[in-house]
N, C-alpha and C positions, 0 to 999 in steps of 0.2 A: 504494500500500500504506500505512496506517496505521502508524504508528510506534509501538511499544508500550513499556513496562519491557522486555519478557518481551525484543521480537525487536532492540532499536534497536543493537543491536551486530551481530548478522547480517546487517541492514538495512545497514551501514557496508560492509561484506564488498566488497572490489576496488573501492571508491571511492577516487582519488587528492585530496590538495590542488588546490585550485583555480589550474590554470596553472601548475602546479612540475614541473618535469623531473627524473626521476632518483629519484623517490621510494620505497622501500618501499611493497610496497603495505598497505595497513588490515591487512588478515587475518595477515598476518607479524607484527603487534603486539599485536594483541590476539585471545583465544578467549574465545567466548560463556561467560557464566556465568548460570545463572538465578536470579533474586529468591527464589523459592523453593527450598526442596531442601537434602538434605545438603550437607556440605562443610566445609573447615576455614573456620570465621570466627571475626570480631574484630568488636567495636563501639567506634568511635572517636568523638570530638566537634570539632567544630571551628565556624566563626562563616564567615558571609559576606562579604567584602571590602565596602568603599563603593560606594555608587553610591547606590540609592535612600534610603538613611539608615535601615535598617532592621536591620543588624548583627544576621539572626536567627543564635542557636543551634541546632547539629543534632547529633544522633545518626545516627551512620552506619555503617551495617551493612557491612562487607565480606568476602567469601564467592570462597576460593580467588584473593585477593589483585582479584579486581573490585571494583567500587562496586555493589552490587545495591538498597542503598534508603537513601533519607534521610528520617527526621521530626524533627519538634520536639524539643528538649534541655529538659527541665527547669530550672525557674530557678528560683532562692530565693522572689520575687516572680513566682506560676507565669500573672499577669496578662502576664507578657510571652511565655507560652507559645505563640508564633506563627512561622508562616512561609505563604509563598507560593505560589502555585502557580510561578511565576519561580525561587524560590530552589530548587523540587521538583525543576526541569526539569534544572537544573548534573547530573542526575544521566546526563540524554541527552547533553549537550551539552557532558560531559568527556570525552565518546569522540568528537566529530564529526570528518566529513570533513574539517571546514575545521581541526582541530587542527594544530598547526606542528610536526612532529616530529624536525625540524634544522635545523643553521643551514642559510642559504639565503644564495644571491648572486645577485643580479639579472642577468641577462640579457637581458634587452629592455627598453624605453625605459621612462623610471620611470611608475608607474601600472598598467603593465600588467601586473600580478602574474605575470612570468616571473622563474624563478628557478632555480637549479640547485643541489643539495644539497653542501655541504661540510662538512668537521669542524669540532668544537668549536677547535683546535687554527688552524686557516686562520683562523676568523671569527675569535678572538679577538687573533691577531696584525693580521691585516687590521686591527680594529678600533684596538687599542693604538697601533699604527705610524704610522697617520691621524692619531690625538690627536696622538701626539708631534708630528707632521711641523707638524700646524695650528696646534697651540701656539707652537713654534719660529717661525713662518713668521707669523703674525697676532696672537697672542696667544690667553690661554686664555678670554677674554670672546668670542672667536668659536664658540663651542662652544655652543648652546643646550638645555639640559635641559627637555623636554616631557612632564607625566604626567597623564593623561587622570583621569575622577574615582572609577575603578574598582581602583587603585591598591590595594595595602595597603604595601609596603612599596618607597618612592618614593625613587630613586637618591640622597638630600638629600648626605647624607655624601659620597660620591664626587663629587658637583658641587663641596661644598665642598674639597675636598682637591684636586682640579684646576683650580677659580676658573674653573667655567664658568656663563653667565649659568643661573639657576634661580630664576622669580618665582614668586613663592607661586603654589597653587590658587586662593586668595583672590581675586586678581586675573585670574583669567582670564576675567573678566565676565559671570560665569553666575551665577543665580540669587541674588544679593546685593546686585541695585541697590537696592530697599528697604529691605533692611536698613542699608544706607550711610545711606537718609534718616534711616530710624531714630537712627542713631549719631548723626547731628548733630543731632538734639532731644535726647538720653537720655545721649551723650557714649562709649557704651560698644559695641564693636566686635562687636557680637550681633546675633543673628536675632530673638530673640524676648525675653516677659518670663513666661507662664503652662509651665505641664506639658499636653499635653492631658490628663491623665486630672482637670485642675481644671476638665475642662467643665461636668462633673456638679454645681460649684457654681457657674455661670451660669444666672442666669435668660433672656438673650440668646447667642446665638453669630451674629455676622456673617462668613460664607464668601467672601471677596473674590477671585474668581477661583481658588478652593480647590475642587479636585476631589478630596478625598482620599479616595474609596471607587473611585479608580480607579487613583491614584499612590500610594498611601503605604497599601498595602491592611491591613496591619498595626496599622495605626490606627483599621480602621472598627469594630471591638469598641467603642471608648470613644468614638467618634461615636454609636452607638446608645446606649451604656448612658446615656450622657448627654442623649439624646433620651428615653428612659423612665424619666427621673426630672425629667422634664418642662421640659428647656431647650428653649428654639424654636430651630431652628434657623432663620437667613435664607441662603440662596446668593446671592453676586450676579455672574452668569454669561452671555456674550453665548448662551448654547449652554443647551439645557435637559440638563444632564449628569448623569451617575449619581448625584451628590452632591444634584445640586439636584432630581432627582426623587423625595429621599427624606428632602426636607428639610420642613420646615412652610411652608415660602414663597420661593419664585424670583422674582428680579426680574434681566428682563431688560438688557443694558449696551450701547449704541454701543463696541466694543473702542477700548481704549485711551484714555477717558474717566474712569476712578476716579477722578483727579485732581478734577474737575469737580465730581462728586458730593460728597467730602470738604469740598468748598470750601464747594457748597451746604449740606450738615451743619454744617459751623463757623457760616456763617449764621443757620441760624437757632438754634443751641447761644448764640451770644454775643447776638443781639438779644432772643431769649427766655428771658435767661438760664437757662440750664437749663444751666449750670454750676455745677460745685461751687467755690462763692468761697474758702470756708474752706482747700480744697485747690490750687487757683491761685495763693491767697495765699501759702502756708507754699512751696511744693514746686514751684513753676515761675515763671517769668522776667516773671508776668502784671504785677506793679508795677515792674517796674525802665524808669528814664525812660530814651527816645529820645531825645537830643539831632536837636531838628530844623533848625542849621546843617550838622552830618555824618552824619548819622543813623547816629553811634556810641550807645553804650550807655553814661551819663555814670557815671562813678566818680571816687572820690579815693582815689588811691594806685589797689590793687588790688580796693580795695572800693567794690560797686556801690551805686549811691544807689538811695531809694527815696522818696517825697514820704510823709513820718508826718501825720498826719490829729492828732496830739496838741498837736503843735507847729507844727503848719503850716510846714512846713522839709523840706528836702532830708536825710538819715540816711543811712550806710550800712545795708543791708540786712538786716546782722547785730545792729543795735544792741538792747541788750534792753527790752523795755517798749512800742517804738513800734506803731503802727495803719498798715501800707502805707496807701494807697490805691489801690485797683483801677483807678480811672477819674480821669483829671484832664487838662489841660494849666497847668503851671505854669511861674514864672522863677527859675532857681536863677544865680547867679553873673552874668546881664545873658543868659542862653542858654533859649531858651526849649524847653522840655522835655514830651513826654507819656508816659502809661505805656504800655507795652508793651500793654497789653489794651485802650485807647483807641486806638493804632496799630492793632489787628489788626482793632476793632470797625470804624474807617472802611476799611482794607483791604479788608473782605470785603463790602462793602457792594453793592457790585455783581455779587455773586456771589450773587446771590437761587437761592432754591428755583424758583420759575419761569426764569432761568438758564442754572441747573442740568438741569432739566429738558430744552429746545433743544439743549442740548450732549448729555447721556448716552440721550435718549429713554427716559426713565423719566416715567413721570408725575408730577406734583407733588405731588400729594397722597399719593402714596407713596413720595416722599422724605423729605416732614414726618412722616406716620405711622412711619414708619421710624426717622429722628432722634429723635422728640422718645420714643418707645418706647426707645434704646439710651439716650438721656441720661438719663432718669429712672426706667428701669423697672429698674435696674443691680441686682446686676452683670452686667457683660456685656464681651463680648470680639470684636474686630476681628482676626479669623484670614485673612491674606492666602496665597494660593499662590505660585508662584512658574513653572510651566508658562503664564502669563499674563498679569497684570498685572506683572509683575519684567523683562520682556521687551522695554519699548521703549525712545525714547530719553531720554525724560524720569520711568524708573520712581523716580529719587531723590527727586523729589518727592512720587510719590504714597506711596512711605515717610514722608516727612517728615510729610503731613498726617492716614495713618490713628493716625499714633503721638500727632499733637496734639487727633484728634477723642478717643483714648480719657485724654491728658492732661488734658484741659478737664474733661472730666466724672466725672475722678477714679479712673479703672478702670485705673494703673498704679500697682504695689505693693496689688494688692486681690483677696484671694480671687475666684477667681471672674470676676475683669478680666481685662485682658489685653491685650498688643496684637502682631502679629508672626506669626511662623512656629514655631507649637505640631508639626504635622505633620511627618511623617518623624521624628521621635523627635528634631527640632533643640533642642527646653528643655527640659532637666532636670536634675539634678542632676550624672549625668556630663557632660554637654556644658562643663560649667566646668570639673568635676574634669581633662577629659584638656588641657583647656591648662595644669597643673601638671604635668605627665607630662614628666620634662626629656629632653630630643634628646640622642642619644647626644655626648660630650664631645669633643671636637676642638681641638689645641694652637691657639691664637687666630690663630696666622697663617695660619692653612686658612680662607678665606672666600671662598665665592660674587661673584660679580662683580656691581658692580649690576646690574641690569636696563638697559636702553636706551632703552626706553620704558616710560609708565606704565601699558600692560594688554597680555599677552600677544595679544592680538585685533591689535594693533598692528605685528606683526612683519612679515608682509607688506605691511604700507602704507608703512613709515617704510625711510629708507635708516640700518641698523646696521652693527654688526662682524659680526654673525652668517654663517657660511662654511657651519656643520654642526648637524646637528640629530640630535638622541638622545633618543628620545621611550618612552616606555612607556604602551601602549593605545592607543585611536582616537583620538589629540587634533588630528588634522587635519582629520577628519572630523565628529569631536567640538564642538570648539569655535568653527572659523571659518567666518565667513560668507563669501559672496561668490567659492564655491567656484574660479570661473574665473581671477579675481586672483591667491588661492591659489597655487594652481597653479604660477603663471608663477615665482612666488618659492619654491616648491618644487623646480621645475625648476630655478631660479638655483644651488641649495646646492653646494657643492664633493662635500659628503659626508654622507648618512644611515642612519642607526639605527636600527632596529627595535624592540621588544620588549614581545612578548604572547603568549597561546597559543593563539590563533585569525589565521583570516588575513582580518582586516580592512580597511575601504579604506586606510587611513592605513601599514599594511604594506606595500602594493603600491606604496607610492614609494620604500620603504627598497634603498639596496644592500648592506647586512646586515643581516640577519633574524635576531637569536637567540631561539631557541624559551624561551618561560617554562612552569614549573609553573601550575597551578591554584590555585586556594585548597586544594584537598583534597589537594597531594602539597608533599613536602618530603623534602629529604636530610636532614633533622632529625628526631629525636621530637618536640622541639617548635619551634615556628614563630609565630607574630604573637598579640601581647597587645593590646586597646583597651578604652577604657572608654566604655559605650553604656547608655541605658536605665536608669541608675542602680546599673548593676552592670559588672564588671570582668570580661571573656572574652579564653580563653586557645585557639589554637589548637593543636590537635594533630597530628601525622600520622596522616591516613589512608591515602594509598596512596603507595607508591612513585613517583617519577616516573615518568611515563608518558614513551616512546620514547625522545629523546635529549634533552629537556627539562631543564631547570635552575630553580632559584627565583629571584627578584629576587634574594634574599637571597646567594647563590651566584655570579650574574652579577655583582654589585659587589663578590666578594671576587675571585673570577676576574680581573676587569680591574684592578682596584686592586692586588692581587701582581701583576702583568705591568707593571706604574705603578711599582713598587716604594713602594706607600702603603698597604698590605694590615696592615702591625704597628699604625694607629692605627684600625680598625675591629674592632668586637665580633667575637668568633671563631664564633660559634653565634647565631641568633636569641635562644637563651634568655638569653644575657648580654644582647642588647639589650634583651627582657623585662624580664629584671630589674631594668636599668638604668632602664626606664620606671616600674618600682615602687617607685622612692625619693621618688616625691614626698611637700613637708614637706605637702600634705592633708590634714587631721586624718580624710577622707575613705576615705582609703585604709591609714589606721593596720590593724596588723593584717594586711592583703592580701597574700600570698604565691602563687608560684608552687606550691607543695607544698599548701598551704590549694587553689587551681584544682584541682589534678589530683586532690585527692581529692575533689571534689563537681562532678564532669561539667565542670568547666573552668568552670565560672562560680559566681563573689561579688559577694554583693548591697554596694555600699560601705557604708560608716557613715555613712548619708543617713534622715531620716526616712521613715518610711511615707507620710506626708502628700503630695499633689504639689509640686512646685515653683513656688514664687511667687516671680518677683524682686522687688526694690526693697520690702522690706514697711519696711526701714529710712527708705523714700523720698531715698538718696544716691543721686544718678546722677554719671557720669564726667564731665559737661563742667565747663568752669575754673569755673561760675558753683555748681556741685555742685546745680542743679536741673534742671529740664525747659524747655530752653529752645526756645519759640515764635516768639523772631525771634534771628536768625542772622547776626554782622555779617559774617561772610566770604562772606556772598552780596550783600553791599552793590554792588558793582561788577559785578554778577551780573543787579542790579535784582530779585532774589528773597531780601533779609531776611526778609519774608515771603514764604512759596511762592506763586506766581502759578500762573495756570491758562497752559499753552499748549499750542497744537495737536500731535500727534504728530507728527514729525520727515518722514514718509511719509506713510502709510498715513491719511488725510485729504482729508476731498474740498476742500477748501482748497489742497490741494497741484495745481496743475495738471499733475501726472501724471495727476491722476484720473482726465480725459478717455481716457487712453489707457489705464491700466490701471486701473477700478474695483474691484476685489474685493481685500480685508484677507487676508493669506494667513494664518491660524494654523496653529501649531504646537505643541500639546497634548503634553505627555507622558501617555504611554500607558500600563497594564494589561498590556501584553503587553512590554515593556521599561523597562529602565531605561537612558536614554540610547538609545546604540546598542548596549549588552549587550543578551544574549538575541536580538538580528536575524534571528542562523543556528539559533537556536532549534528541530528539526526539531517534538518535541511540541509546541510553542505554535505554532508556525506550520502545524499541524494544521488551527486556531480560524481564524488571518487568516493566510495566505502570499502577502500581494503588501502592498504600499501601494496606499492606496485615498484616492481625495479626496472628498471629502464635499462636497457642495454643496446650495443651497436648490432649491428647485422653482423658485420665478418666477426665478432666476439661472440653471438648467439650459434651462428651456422659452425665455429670451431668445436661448441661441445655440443651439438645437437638438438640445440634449445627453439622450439618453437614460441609464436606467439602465444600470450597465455597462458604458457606451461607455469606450471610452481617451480622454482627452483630455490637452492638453498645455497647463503649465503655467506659461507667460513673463512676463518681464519686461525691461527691456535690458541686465540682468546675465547673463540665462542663460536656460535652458529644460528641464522633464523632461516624463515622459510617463507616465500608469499611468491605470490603472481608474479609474473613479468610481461614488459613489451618492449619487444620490439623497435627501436625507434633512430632511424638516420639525420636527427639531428644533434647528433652528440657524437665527439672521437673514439675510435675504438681507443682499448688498452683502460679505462673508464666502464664504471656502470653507478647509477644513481638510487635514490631514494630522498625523499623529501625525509627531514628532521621531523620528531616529533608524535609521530605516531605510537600511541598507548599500543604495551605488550601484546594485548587481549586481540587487538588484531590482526597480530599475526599467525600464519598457519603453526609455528611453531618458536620457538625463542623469542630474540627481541634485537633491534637494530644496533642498542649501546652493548651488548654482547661482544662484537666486536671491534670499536671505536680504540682507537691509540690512547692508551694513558700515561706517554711518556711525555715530559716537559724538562723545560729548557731551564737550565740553570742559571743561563743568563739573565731569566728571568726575575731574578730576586734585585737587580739593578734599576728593572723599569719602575714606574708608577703605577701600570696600572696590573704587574705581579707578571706572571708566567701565564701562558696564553693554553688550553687545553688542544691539543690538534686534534679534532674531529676528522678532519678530513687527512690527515696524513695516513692513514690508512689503506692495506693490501689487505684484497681479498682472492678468492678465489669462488667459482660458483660450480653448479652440477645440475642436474635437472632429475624431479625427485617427483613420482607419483602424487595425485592431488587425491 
């Protein structure tokens, strides 16, 4: 049957939770209401929690206390008037079978999603009594707080008030290894430097493993409008993808090469100079000398030298009047010394566009046409994704070099330039505004315990204190690879937590389950404030909570009075609202809660109309306050300058190959974000299973028809689902979208076998060690259905 608006509550009618004993059934909780039709209703607003980075607003219709439709919210700036078909669907998929409608206590071995229904009253002493006892008994750094990236409002408070370990989002190695590289050229702890809607003043746009007319679908407006005001766009994608079929030019990639390519770019950017000198000069690291005894960066005192061309002498960098020199080897002090951009020119030297080429299997003539078109046809912008190229083990570099290919030639702090992650709505004006947003205030001796390790990915590998685990969303599912390892250290814990409003894989190892609200319900009128978009959203209540359901916000007051820590948290969301709207942001001058509620819950900041450019100032964070191109803290790294090296796996250099040839990707998808949206019944209308993609000459080698099931190993693990067939992808590759819950697959699970090995270098960056999803060999077979 077809899952409709009209019938998907009917449709629900004597469907229990997946594995729970004891439940109510669906029909006892909820009665059909129609989209249409009389009835007492209300229209309410509220905003999408995170995940895909789209924070739409909605208007939402509710009709004799149901959800019967949600559309688009108006916005001051009615360009941001959008949403998804994903965000449409919340409207099925607040009533699903899989929704949690009590607490729950496990009863069969963890993973198995058996569980037995008990009161708010049981789970939350249960839950209380454990702390105390683990606390007393280990201390409170055995306690681990886990919150998936779906979150809105994330236990932070109560971690700190209990001193249980709780590491950033930041760090949980997902989608920021680039941006890390970034940080160490640019010095500033950011994803990106452009707005997308500055596409439309790019004469170039380069798509670096960027599918955003299939992830970040709220964005494809200003990818086209930007294409008919005649930017070209280029994709550069192993996969001929929806992005790159609707771009002006695809060029195909050996995955996990960009490094290679960039390198090739700087080649021939420095030997042809097709750099901009003037801006090298003033605003990046290009003249400051190498010492070639330590290959430190020579200064006196704190101030860097630079060899002046007036006086033929060694200067601080800052002195006024002097002529750097761009190029030289000179003797300053008996030390003999070259500049930064004579280092990087013999550096890259053997990193030719031919190469280049052998490495990325791009042709050579279309890697020069390419370069020497972004270097001099500017402006122009290097837009990497992060479903891709952000995913292996060495992604900090290929950060570090698209940030220097768009330094050299001048396109950071430059209408129009750019370099980073514009998509997902990551640059713009709020995206700075909400790190002034102050965290609710807490007496100083309430703090979080460090961390144990430096990236959450690490908790299963490493021997910690960690006993118990309290996690909010899929984050075991979510985040960790090497599902089997997992596992075992899943199984190890004394004691786990739950909490979400679906029942998830990462659910089914908890032995208390407490049911959470939706974005759409709340025992509040009002509920979660952010700043996205360039504008400030306020959510509302719209429905009551549904069955025996609680908000975040409720569950950390619940346990926190049972803690006896309940008097130093906000009493209401709206105090913590507000509490978010004292920032000193000349941004948010003006912005009130009463100002929201009278214009549909959303204020445009006090931000230009203009997009977003950073650095127009050309200050960046690092100690040197420019763009720095060689990096001493990679000295003992052997990559001051970024080196090319093979992927960690997934490389026929790797004598795995022999056994496992085929690159596994793992794409974010159009029909999820993350593993939201999984149990999706409307969208899983479109696709309802996991499907693996494969080449032709890689299907007809082992006998694989379309269709077939086949199974998909490596010596970490193994699963089993569908395949197709499909000629728009390179052989030596096969795919799977991210995200899919275990349950559907014919047998195992996709992070079964995912790489979980990471880069040590990793402990240098910002934003930690990156997970490589995608550095991954597989091998496949074709297995009876």
């Amino acid at each position: 049957m077809e899952i409709s608006r009209r019938n998907f509550i009917k449709a629900s009618g004597g469907v229990t939770a997946l594995g729970i004993v004891g439940i109510t059934p669906f029909t006892d909780w909820i009665r059909p209401a129609s989209a249409e039709g009389e009835g007492q209703e209300k229209i309410a607003y509220t905003f999408h929690p995170p995940n895909c980075g789209g924070r739409c607003s909605y208007k939402c219709t509710v009709r004799d206390g149901k959800l019967v439709k949600l559309e688009p919210n108006d916005w001051p700036d009615m360009a941001q008037k959008k949403c998804c078909l994903r965000g449409l669907s919340e409207i099925e998929r607040n009533y699903s079978p899989d929704r949690l409608k009590t607490p729950l206590k496990r009863v069969g071995e963890r993973g198995e999603g058996k569980f037995v229904a008990i009161s708010w009253d049981e789970a939350l002493k249960t839950v209380t009594d454990k702390f105390t006892e683990m606390i007393e008994k280990y201390g409170a750094k055995s306690i681990l707080l886990g919150q998936s990236s779906n979150v809105q409002y994330p236990f932070n408070s109560l971690a700190a008030l209990l001193g249980f370990q709780n590491p950033s989002l930041a760090f949980a190695g997902i989608d920021l290894a680039q941006a890390s590289g970034m940080t160490m050229v640019m010095g500033v702890n950011d994803t990106g430097t452009n707005e997308i809607t500055d596409w439309v003043n790019s004469n170039m746009v380069i798509l670096v493993g960027n599918n955003l007319l299939e992830t970040s679908l709220t964005d494809s407006a200003f990818f086209f409008e930007a294409k008919e005001k005649g930017t070209k766009m280029v994709c550069i994608d192993p996969c001929y993808s929806t992005t790159a079929s609707k771009c002006d030019q695809w060029i195909s990639i050996r995955p996990g090469t960009d490094s290679a390519l960039y390198l090739g770019m700087i080649n021939l950017i420095l030997n042809n100079q097709w750099y901009d000198a003037d801006y090298i000069s003033k605003y990046t690291s290009a003249p400051f000398l190498i010492r070639q005894d330590n290959k430190a960066i020579m200064r006196e005192g704190d101030k860097y030298l630079v060899w002046d061309k007036n006086s033929n002498s060694a200067k601080p960098s800052d002195t006024p009047g002097i002529t750097p020199a761009l190029e030289g080897e000179y003797t300053v002090n008996g030390v003999t010394v070259k500049t930064v951009l004579t280092g990087f020119i013999e550096h890259v030297k053997d990193y030719t566009p031919a190469w280049a080429s052998q490495v990325t299997e791009i042709p050579e003539q279309v890697i020069t046409d390419l370069t020497k078109e972004y270097a001099l046809g500017g402006p122009a912008a290097i837009q990497w994704g992060v479903g891709g190229p952000d995913k292996w083990y060495n992604s900090d570099t290929t950060g570090r070099l698209g940030t220097m290919v768009a330094g050299l030639t001048g396109n950071i702090g430059r209408v129009g330039g750019g370099t980073g992650r514009a998509t997902n709505h990551m640059t713009n004006y709020a995206h700075f505004a909400a790190f002034s947003m102050p965290p609710w205030p807490l007496p100083p001796q309430f703090q979080s315990a460090p961390a144990e390790v430096t990236s959450s990915a690490e908790y299963p590998m490493k021997p910690t204190s960690v006993k118990g685990y309290f996690f909010q969303g899929n984050t075991l599912h979510q985040f960790l690879t090497n599902m089997n390892e997992t596992i075992k250290w899943v199984k190890s814990l004394e004691f786990i937590v739950g909490v979400d409003n679906q029942q998830c894989d990462s659910i089914n190892y908890a032995d208390i389950v407490l049911p959470a609200c939706s974005f759409l319900e709340s025992e509040y009128d009002i509920a979660y404030l952010t700043a996205d978009r360039n504008h400030v959203l306020l959510q509302e209540k719209v429905l009551e909570p549904l069955f025996e359901s609680k908000s975040d916000f409720q569950i950390e007051q619940e346990i926190a009075k049972r803690m006896g820590l309940d008097q130093y948290l906000p009493k209401t969301p709206e105090e913590f609202a507000r509490n978010s709207l004292k920032s000193p942001d000349p941004m948010f001058k003006g912005i009130s809660i009463e100002g929201l509620k009278a214009n549909k819950y959303v204020l445009k900041l006090n931000v230009p109309n203009t997009p977003f450019v950073g650095y127009l100032d050309h200050k960046f964070g690092t100690q040197s306050g420019k763009i720095e191109l060689y990096n001493e803290v990679f000295i003992e790294n052997n990559c001051a300058f970024p080196i090319w090296e093979e992927p960690n796996e997934a490389t026929p250099s790797n004598p795995l190959f022999k056994k496992y040839p085929l690159m596994l990707g793992t794409p974010h998808s159009r029909f999820r974000a993350h593993s939201t949206f999984s149990n999706s019944r409307w969208i899983n209308q479109i696709l309802n299973e996991p499907i693996i993609r494969i080449n032709p000459k890689d299907a007809q080698a082992r006998g694989i028809s379309n269709n077939d099931f086949i199974e998909v190993f490596n010596d970490r693990g193994r699963f089993q689902c569908r395949c197709n067939i499909v000629n728009d992808m390179r052989p030596g590759m096969i795919q799977i979208p991210e995200g899919w819950w275990s349950r559907y697959f014919k047998q195992g699970d996709l992070q079964e076998v995912t790489n979980s090995n990471l880069n040590p270098r990793g402990e240098k960056l910002f934003f930690n060690k990156v997970i490589p999803y995608l550095d991954t060999l597989v091998e496949v077979k074709r297995v009876e259905g």
